[in-house]
N, C-alpha and C positions, 0 to 999 in steps of 0.2 A: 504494500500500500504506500503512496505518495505523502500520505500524513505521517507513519512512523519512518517515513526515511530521516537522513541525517542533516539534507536539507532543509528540514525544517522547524525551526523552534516555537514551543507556543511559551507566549509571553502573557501572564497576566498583570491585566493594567491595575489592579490595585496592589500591585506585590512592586510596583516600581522606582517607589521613594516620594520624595519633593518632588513636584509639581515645576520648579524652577528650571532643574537638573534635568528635566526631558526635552523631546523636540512639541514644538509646539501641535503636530500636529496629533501625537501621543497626548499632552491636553487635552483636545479636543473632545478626542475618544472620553476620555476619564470625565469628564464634566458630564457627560451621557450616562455616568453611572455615579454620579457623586449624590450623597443627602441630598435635600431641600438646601440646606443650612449651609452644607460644606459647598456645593453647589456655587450661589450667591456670591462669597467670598471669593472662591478661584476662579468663578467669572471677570469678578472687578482688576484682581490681581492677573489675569492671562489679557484683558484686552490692556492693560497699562505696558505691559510687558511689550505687546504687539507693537504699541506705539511707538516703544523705544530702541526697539532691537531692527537688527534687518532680520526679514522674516521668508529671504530664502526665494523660492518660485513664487509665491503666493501674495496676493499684491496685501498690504494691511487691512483693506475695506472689503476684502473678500474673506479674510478670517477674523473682524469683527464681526460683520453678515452671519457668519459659522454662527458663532457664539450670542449673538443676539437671537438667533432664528432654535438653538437649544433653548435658550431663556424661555420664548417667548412658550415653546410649548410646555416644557417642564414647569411654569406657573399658569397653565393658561386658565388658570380660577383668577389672577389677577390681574387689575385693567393695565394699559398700556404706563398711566404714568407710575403707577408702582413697580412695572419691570425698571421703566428708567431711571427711577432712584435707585433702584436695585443696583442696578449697574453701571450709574453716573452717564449717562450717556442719553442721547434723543434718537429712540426710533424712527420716525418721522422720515428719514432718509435710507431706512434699510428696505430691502425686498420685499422682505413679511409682511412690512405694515403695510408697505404701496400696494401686493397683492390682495391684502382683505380691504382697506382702502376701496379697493379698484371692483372688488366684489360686494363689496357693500352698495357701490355707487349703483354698480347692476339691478341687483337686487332692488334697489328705491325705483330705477326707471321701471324695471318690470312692474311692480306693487303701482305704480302712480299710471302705468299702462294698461292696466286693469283696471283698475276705480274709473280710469276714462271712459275703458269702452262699459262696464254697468252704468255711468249717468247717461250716454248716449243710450245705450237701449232702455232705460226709464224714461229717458226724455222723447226716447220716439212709441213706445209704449204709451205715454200721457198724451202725446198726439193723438196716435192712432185708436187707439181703445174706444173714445169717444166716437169717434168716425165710423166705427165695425156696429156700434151698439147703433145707433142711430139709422144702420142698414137692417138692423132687426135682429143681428146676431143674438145668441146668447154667449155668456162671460165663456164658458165652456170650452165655444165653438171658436173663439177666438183664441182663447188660449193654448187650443191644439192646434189651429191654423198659423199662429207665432212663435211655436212651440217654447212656452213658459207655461210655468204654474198660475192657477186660477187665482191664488194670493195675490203676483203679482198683475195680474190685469184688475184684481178689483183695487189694488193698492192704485193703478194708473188712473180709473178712472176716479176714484174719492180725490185725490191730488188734482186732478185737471177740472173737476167740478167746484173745489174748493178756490181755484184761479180766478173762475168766472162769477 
């Protein structure tokens, strides 16, 4: 087997030492299994680190990113500005945020694209209802003919009679 050859060592990351003393990208990992508590800490102390060190291939705001984007889920019971005291630092500019940001905004279009089209079909409901009963329909016959519930056709016509 390729796993017990000699090429390969398993290392575990909690048997590694200081936090300091490794590669930052060995951090990373560890922060993925650290406490709540211990967590928090060698976040704030790995992205000061980042700042100050040259960090190799990996641009600095690509392994903040890392590490705000661990935060963000490993607390995700907490709102965005208690990760950022948490971590001295403003979300606002990472991935994460601009991704649910940007899915929030969706979300509101859809939600306010819907409310649209229900006041259009009430409001042509309030029209029409009126129009169909006055041809002799009953409520019924309109409302399988609009294909809506009888609620809302008497709801259209109470509303268009209370206009007038």
């Amino acid at each position: 087997m390729f796993l017990n050859s000699d090429q390969v060592q398993r290392i575990y990351l909690d048997e590694l030492g200081s936090p300091n003393q490794q590669p930052v990208g060995i951090n990373l990992m560890q922060l993925t299994l650290a406490s709540d508590e211990a967590m928090a800490q060698q976040a704030k102390q790995l992205i000061k680190r980042v700042e100050l060190e040259q960090t190799g291939r990996l641009a600095k705001n690509e392994i903040i990113e890392v590490i705000t984007t661990i935060a963000v889920y490993k607390f995700s019971q907490l709102s965005r500005e208690e990760v950022e005291a948490m971590l001295g630092l403003s979300l606002e500019q990472t991935r994460v945020y601009q991704e649910a940001k940007a899915e929030g905004r969706e979300e509101g279009r859809e939600e306010g694209r819907e409310e649209g089209r229900e006041e259009q079909k009430a409001e042509m409901l309030k029209l029409t209802v009126p129009l169909l009963l006055k041809t002799g329909m009953i409520v019924e016959q309109i409302a399988q003919q609009l294909n809506v519930d009888v609620e809302a056709v008497l709801k259209a016509d109470q509303q268009s009679t209370e206009e007038y």
